[in-house]
MDAnalysis code that builds the backbone (N, CA, C; Angstrom):
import MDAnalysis as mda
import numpy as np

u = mda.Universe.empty(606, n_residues=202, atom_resindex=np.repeat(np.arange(202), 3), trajectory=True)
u.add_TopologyAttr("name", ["N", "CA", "C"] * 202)
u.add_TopologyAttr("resid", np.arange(1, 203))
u.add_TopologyAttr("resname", ["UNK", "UNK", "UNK", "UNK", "UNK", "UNK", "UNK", "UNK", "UNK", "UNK", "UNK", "UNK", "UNK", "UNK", "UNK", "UNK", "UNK", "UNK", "UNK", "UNK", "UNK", "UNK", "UNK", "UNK", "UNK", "UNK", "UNK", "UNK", "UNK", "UNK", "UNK", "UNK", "UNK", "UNK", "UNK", "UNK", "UNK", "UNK", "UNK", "UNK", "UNK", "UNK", "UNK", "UNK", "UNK", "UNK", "UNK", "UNK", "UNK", "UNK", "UNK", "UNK", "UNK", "UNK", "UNK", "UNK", "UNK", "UNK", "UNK", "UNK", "UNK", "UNK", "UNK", "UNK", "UNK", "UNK", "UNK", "UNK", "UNK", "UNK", "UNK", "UNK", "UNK", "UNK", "UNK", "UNK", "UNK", "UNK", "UNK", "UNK", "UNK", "UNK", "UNK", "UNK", "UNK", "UNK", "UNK", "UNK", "UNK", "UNK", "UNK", "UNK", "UNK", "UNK", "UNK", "UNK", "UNK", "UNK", "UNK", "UNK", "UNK", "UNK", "UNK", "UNK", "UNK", "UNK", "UNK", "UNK", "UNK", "UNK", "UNK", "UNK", "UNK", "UNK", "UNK", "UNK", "UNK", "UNK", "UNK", "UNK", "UNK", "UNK", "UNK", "UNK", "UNK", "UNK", "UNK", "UNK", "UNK", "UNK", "UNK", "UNK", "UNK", "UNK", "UNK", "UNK", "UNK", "UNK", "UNK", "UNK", "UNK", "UNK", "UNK", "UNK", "UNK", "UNK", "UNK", "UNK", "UNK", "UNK", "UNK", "UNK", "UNK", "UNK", "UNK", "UNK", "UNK", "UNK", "UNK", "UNK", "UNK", "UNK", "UNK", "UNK", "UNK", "UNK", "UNK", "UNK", "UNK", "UNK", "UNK", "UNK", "UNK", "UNK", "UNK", "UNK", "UNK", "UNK", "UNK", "UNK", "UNK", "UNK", "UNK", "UNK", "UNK", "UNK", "UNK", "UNK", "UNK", "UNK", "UNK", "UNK", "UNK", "UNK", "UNK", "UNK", "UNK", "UNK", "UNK", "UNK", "UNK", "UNK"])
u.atoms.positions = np.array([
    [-41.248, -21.822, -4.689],
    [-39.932, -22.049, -5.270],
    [-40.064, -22.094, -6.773],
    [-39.238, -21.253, -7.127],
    [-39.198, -21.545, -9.012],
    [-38.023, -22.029, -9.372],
    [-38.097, -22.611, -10.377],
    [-37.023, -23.234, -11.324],
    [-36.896, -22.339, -12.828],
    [-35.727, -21.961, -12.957],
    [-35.346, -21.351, -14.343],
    [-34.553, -22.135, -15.022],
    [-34.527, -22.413, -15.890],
    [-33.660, -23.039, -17.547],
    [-33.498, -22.521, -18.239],
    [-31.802, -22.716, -18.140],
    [-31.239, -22.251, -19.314],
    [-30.506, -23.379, -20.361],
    [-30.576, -22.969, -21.873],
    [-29.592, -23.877, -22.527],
    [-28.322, -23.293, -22.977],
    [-27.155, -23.336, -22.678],
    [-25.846, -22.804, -23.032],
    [-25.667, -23.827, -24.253],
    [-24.953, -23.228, -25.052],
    [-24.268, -23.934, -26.581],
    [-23.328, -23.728, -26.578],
    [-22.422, -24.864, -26.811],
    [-21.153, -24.867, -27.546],
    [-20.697, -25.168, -28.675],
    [-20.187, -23.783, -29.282],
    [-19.789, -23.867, -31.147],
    [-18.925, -24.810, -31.466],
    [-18.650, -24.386, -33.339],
    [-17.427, -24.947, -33.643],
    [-16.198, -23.777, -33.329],
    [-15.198, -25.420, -32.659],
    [-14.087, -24.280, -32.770],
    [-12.775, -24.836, -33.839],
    [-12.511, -23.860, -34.827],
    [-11.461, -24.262, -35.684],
    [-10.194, -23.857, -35.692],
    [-8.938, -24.568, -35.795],
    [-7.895, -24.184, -36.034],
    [-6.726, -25.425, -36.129],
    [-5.431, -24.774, -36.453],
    [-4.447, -25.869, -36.439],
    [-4.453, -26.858, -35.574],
    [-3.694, -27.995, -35.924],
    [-3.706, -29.022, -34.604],
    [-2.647, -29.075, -34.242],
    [-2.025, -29.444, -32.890],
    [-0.801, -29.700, -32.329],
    [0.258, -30.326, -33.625],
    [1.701, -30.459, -33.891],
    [2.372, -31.065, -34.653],
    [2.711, -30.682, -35.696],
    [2.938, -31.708, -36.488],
    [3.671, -31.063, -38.135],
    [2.178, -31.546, -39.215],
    [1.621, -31.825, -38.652],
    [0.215, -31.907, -39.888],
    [-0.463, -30.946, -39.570],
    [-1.402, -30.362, -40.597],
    [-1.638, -29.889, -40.756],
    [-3.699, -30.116, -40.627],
    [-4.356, -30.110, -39.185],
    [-5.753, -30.565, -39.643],
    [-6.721, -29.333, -38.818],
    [-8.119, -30.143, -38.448],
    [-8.968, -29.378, -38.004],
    [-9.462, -29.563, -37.358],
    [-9.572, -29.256, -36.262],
    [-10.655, -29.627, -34.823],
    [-11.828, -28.810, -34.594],
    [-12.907, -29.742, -34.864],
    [-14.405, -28.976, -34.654],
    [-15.145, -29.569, -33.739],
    [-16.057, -29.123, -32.769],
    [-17.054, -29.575, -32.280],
    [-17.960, -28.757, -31.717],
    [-18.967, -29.525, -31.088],
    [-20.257, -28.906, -30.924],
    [-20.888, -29.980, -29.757],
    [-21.706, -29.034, -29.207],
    [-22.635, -29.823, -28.142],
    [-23.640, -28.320, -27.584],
    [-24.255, -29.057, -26.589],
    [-24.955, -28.644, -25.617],
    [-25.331, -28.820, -24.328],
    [-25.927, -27.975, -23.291],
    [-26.113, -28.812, -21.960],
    [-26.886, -27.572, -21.530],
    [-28.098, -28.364, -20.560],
    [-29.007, -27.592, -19.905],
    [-28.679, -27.650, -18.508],
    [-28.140, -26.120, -17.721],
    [-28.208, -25.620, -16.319],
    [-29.997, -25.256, -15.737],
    [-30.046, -25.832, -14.767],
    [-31.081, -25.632, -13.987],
    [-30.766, -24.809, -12.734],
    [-31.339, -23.541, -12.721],
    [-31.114, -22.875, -11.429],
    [-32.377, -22.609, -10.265],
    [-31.981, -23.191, -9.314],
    [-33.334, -23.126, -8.865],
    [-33.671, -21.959, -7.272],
    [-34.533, -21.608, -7.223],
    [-34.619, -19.850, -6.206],
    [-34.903, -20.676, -5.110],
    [-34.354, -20.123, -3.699],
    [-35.066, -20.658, -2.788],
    [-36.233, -19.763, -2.431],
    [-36.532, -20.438, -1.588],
    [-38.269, -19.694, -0.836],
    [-37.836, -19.077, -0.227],
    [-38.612, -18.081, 0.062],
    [-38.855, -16.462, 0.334],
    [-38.822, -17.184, 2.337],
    [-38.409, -16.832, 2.889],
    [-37.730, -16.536, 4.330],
    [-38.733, -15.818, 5.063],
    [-39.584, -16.592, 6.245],
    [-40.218, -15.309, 6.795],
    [-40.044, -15.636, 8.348],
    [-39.643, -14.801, 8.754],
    [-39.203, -14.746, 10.354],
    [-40.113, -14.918, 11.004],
    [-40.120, -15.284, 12.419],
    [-41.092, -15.445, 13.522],
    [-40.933, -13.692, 13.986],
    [-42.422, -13.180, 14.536],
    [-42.317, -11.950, 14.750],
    [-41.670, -11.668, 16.309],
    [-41.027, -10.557, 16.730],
    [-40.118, -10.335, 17.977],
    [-40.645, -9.125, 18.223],
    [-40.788, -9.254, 19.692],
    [-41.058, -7.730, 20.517],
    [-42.077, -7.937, 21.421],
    [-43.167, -7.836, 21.291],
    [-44.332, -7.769, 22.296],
    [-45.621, -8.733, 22.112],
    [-46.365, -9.140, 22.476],
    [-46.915, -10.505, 22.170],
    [-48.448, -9.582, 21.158],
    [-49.115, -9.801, 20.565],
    [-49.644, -9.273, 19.959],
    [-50.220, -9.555, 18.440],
    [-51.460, -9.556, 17.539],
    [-52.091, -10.306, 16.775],
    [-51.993, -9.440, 15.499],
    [-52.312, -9.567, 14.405],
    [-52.401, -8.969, 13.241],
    [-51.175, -8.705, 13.142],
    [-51.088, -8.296, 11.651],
    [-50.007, -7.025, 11.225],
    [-50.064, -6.799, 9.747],
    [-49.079, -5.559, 9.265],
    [-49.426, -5.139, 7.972],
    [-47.968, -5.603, 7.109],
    [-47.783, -5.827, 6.079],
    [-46.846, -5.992, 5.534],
    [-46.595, -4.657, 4.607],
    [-45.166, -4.642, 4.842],
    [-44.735, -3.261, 4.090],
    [-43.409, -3.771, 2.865],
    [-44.191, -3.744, 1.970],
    [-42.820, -4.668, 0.926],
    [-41.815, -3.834, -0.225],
    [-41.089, -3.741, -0.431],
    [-40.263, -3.088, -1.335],
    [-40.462, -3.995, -2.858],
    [-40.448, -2.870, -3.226],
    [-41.160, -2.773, -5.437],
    [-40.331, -4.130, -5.980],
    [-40.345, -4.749, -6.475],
    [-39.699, -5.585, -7.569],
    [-37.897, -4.763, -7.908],
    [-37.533, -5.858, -7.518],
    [-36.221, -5.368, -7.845],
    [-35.330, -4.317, -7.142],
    [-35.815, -4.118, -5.901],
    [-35.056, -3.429, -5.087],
    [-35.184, -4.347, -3.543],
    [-34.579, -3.656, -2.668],
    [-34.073, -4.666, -1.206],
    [-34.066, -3.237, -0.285],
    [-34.528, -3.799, 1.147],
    [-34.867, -3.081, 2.439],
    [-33.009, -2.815, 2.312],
    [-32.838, -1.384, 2.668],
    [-31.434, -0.535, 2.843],
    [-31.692, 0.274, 4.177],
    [-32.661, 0.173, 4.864],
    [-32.707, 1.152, 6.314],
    [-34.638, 0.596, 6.693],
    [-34.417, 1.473, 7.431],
    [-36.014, 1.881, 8.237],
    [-35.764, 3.257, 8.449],
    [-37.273, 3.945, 8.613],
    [-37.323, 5.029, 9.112],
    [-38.826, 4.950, 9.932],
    [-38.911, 6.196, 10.673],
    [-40.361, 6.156, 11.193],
    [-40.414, 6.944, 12.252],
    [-41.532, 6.904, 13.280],
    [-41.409, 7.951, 13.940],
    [-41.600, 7.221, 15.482],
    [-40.825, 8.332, 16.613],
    [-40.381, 8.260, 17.612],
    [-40.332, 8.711, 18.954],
    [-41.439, 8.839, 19.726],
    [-40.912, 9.483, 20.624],
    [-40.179, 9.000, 22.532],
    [-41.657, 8.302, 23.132],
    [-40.959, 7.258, 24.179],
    [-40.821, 6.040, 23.640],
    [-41.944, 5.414, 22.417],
    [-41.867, 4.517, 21.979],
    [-42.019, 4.694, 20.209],
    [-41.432, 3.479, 19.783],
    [-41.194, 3.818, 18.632],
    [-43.071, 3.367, 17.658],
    [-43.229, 5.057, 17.519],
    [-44.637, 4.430, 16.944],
    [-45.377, 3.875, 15.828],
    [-44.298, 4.534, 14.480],
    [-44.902, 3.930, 13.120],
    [-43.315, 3.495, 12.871],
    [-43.147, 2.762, 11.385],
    [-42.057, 2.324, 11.236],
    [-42.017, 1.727, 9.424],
    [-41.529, 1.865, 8.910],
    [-41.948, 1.894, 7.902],
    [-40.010, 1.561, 6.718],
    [-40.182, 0.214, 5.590],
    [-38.596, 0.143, 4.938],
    [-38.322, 1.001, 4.045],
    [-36.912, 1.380, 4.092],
    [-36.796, 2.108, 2.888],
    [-35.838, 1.053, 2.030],
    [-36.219, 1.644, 0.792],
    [-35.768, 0.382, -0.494],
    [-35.072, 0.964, -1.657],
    [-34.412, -0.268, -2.064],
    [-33.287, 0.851, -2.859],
    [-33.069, -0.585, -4.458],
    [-32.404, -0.211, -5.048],
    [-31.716, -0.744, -5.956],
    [-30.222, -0.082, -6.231],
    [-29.007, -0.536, -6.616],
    [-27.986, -0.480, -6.856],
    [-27.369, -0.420, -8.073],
    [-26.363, 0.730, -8.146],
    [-25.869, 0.867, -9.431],
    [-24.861, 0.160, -9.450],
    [-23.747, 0.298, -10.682],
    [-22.685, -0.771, -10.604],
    [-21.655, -0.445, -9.554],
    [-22.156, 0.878, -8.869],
    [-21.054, 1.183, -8.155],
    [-20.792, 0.643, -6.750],
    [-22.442, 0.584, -5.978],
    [-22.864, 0.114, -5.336],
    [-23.465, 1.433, -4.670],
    [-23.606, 2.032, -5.311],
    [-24.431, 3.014, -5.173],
    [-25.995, 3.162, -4.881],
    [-26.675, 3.653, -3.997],
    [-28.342, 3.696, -3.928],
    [-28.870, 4.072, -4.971],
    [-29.864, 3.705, -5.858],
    [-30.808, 3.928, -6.904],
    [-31.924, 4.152, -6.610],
    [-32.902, 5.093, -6.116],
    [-34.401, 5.458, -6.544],
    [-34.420, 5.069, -4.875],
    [-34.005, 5.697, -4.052],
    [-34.521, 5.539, -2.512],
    [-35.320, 5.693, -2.186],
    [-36.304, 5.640, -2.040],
    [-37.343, 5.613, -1.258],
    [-38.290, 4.704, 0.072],
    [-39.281, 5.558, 0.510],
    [-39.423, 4.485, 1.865],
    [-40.959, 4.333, 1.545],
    [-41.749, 3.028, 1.734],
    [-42.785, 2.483, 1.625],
    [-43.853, 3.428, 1.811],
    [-43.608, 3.611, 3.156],
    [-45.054, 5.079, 3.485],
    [-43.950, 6.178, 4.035],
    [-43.859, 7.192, 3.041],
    [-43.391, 8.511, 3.476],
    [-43.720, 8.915, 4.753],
    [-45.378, 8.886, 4.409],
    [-46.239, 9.801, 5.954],
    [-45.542, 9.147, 6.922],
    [-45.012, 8.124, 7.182],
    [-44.701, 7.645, 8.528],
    [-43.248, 7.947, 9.135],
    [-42.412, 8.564, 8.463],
    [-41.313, 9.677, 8.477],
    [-41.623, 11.058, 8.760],
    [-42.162, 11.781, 9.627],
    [-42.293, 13.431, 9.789],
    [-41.060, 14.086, 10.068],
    [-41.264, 15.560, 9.461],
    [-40.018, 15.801, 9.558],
    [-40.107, 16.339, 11.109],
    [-38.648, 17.209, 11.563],
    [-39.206, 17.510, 12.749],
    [-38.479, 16.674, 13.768],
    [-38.264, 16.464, 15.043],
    [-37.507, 15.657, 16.204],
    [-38.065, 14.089, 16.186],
    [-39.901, 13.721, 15.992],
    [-39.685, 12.528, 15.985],
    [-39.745, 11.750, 14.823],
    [-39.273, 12.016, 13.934],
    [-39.208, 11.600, 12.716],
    [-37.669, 10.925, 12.608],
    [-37.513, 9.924, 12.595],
    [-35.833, 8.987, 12.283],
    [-35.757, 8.314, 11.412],
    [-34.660, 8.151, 10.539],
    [-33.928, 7.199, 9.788],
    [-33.050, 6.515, 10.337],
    [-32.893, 5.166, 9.953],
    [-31.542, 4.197, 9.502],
    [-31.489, 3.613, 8.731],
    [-29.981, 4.036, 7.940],
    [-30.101, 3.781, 6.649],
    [-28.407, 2.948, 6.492],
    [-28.173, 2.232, 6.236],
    [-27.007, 1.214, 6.107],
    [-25.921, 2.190, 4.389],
    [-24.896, 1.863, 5.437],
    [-23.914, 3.078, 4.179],
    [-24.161, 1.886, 2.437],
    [-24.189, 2.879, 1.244],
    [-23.201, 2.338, 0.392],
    [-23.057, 0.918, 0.503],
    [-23.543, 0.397, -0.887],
    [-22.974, -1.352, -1.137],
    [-23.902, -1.871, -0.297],
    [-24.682, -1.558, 0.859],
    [-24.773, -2.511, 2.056],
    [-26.416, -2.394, 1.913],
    [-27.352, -3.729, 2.336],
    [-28.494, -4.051, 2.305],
    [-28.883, -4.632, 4.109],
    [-29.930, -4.563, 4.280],
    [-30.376, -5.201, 5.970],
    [-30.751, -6.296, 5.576],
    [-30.172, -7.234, 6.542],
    [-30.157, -8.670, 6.695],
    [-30.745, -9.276, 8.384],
    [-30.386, -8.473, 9.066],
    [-31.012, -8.299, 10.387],
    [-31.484, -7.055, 10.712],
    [-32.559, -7.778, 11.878],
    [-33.400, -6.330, 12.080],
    [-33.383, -7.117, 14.049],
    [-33.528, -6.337, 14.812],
    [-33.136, -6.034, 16.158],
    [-34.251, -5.246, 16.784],
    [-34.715, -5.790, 18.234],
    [-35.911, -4.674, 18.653],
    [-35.324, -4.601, 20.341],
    [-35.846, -3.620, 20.819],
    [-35.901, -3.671, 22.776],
    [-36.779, -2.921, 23.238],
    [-37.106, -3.518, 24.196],
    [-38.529, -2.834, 24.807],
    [-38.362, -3.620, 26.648],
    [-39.236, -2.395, 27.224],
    [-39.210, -2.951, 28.727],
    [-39.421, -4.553, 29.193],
    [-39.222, -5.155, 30.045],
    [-39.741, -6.205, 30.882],
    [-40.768, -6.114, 31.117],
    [-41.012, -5.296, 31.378],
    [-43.107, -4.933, 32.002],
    [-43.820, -4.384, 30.882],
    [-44.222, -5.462, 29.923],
    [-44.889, -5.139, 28.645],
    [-46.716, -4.406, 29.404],
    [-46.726, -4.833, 30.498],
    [-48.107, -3.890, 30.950],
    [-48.036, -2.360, 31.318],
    [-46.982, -2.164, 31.395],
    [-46.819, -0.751, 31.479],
    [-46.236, 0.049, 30.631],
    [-45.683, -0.738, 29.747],
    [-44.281, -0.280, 28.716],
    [-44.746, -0.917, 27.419],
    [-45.968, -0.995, 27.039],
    [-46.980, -1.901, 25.839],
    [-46.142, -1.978, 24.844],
    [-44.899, -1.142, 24.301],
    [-44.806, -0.818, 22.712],
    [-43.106, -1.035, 22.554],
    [-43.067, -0.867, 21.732],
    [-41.108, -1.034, 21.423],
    [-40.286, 0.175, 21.617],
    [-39.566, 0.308, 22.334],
    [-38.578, 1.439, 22.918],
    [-37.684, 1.394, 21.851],
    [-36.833, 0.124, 20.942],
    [-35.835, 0.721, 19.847],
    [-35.909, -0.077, 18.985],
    [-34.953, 0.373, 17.832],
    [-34.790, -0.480, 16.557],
    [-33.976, -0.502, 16.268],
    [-33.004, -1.791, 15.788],
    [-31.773, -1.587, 15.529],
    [-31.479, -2.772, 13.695],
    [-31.171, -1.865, 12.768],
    [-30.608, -2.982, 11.955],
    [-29.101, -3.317, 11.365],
    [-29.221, -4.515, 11.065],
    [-27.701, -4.959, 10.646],
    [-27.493, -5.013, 9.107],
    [-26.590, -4.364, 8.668],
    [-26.293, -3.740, 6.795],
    [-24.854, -4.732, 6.843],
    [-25.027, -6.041, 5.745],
    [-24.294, -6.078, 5.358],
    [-23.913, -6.020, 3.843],
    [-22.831, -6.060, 3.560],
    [-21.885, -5.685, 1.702],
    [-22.929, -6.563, 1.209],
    [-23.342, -6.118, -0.086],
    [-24.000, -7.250, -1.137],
    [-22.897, -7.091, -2.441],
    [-23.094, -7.799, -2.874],
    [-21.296, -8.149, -3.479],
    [-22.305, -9.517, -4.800],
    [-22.477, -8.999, -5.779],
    [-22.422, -9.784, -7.272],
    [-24.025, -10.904, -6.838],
    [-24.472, -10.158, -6.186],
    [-25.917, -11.413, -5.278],
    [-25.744, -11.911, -4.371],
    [-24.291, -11.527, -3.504],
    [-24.462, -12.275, -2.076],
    [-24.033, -11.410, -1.093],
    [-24.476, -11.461, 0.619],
    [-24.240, -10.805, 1.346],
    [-23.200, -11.176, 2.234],
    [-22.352, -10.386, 2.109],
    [-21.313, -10.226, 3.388],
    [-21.826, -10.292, 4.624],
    [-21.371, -11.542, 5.482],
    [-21.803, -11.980, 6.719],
    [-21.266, -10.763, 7.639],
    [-20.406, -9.709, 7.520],
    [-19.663, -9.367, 8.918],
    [-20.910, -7.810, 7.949],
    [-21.268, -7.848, 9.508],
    [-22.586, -6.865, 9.627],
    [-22.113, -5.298, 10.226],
    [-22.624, -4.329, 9.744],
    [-22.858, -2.892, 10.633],
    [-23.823, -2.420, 11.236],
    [-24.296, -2.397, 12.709],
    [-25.522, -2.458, 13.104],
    [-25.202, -0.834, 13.281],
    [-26.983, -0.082, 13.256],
    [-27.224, 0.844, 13.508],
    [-28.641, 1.232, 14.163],
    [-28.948, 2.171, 15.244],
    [-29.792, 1.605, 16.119],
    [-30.613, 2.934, 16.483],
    [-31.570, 2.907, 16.556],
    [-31.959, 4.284, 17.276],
    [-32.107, 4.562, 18.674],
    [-31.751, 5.893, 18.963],
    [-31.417, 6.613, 19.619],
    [-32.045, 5.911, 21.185],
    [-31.139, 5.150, 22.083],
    [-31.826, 5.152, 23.265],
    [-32.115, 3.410, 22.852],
    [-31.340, 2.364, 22.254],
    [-32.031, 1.358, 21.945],
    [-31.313, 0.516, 23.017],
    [-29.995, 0.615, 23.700],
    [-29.509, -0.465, 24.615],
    [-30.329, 0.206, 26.396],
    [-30.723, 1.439, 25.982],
    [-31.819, 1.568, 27.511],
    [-32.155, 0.782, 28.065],
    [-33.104, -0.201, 27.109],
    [-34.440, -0.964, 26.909],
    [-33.912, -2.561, 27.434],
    [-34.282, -2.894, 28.620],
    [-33.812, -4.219, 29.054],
    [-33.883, -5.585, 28.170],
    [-34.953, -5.455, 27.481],
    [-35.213, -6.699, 26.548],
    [-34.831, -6.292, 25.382],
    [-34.448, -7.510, 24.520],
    [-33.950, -7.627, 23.385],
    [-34.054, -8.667, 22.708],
    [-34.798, -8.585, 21.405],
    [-34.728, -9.885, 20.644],
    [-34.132, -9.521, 19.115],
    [-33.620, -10.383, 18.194],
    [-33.177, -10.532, 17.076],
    [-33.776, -11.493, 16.039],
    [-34.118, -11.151, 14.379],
    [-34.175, -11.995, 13.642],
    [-33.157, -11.587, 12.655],
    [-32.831, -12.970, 11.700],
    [-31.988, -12.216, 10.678],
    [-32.357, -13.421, 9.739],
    [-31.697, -12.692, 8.319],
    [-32.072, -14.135, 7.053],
    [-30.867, -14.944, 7.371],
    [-31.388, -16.535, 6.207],
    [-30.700, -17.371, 6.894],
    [-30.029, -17.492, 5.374],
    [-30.056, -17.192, 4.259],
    [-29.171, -17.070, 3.406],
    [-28.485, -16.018, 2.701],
    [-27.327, -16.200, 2.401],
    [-26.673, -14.849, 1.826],
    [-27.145, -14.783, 0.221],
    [-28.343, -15.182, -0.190],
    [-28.928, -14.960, -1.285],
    [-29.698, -14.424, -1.111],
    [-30.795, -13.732, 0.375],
    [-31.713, -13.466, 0.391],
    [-31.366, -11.894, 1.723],
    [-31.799, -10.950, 1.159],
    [-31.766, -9.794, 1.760],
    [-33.146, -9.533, 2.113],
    [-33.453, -8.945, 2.990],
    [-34.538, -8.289, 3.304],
    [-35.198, -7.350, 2.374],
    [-36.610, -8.136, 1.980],
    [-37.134, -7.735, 1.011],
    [-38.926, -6.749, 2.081],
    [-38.965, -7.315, 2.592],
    [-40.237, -7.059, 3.055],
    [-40.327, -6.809, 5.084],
    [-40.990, -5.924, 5.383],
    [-41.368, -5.899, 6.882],
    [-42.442, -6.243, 7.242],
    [-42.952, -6.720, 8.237],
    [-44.450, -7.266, 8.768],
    [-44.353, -6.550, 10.005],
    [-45.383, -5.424, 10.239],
    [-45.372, -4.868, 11.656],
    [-46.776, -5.134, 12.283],
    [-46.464, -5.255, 13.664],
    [-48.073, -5.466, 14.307],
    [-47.893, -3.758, 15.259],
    [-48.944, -3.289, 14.895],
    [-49.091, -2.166, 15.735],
    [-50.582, -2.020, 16.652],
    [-50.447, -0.909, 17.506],
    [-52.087, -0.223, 17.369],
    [-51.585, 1.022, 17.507],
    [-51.850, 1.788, 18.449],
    [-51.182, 3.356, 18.472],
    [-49.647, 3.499, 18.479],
    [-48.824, 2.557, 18.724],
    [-47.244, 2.436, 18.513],
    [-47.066, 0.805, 17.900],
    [-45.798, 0.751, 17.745],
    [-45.408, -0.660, 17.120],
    [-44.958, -2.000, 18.474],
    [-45.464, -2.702, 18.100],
    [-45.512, -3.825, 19.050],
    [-44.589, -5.116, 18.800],
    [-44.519, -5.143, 17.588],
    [-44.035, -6.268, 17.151],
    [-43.696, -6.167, 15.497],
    [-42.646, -6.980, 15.515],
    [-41.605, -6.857, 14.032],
    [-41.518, -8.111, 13.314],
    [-41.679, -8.814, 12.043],
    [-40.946, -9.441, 11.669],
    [-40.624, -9.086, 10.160],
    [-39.424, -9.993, 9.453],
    [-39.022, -9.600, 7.894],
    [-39.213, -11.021, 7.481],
    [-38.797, -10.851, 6.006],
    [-39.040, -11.342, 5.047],
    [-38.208, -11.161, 3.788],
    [-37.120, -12.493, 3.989],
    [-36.084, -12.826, 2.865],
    [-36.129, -12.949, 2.046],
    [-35.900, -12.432, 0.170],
    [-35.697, -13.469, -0.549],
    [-35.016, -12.337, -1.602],
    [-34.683, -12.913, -2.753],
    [-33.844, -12.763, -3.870],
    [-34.467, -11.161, -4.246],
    [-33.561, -10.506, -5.033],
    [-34.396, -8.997, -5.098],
    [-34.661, -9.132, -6.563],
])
């Protein structure tokens, strides 16, 4: 957690005074705002039971805007794409963590949350019979408005292809509208097994 300080000043301000005299009202002061960041948000991981994982984090100053990765019975690499925003709310400098893990071609997928909108939840499903069905069948995330540093609670989920198939289903999401999804933690071995993110200020 960090703490920032600032000191705001207040000038002189001069001019007439209320009435038929004629005087001057001046003053001056000061006062110190303390703003303080919360801690960085890290989810419990969801999907398949399973050890290790890699963290995939977006650059300083930009926020997770989609996933992409590749796909075929199960979803096998997975990888954020990260963005920064113009005043419009426009995407700035898109890009996704590991390219290679996007091919072009049928199993290669994106989701990418429209305009204005950042991922705040991330969504997985995969079989009941993790002994036969080892890996994650879908991915689904939730984009909501980011609006002056905060996120719009009413969400747009978007999901890949074939994700309500999949009998099981789990969800994480951040727990403040100050903190967007900055970072992914995946556990894999030959496909992806398990998901979690990682909240905080961009």
């Amino acid at each position: 957690m960090r703490i920032s300080t600032f000191v705001i000043m207040t000038l002189v301000v001069t001019g007439p005074s209320l009435g038929t005299a004629q005087g001057e009202t001046s003053g001056s002061g000061s006062f110190t705002i303390s703003v303080t960041d919360l801690a960085p948000y890290t989810s419990p991981f969801i999907g398949i039971s399973s050890t290790g994982f890699n963290v995939a984090p977006c650059p300083a100053g930009k926020m997770v805007v989609g996933v992409g990765g590749t796909k075929l019975k199960f979803v096998q690499k997975l990888t954020p794409l990260c963005a920064s925003f113009d005043k419009m709310g426009s995407f700035l400098n898109l890009t996704a963590v590991d390219p290679a893990a996007i091919p072009d071609g049928g199993s290669g997928f994106t989701l990418k949350c429209p305009a204005g909108r950042v991922v705040t939840r991330l969504a997985v499903s995969y079989n009941e019979n993790t002994t036969v069905y080892p890996y994650l069948g879908g991915v689904q995330i939730g984009c909501g408005g980011w609006f002056g540093g905060n996120v719009d609670p009413t969400l747009q989920l978007i999901s890949t292809t074939g994700f309500d198939a999949w009998a099981r289903k789990a969800t994480v999401a951040c727990t403040s509208s100050l903190q967007p999804v900055r970072s992914i933690r995946v556990r894999s071995t030959t496909s992806t097994k398990a998901l979690s993110i990682v909240c905080d200020e961009p």
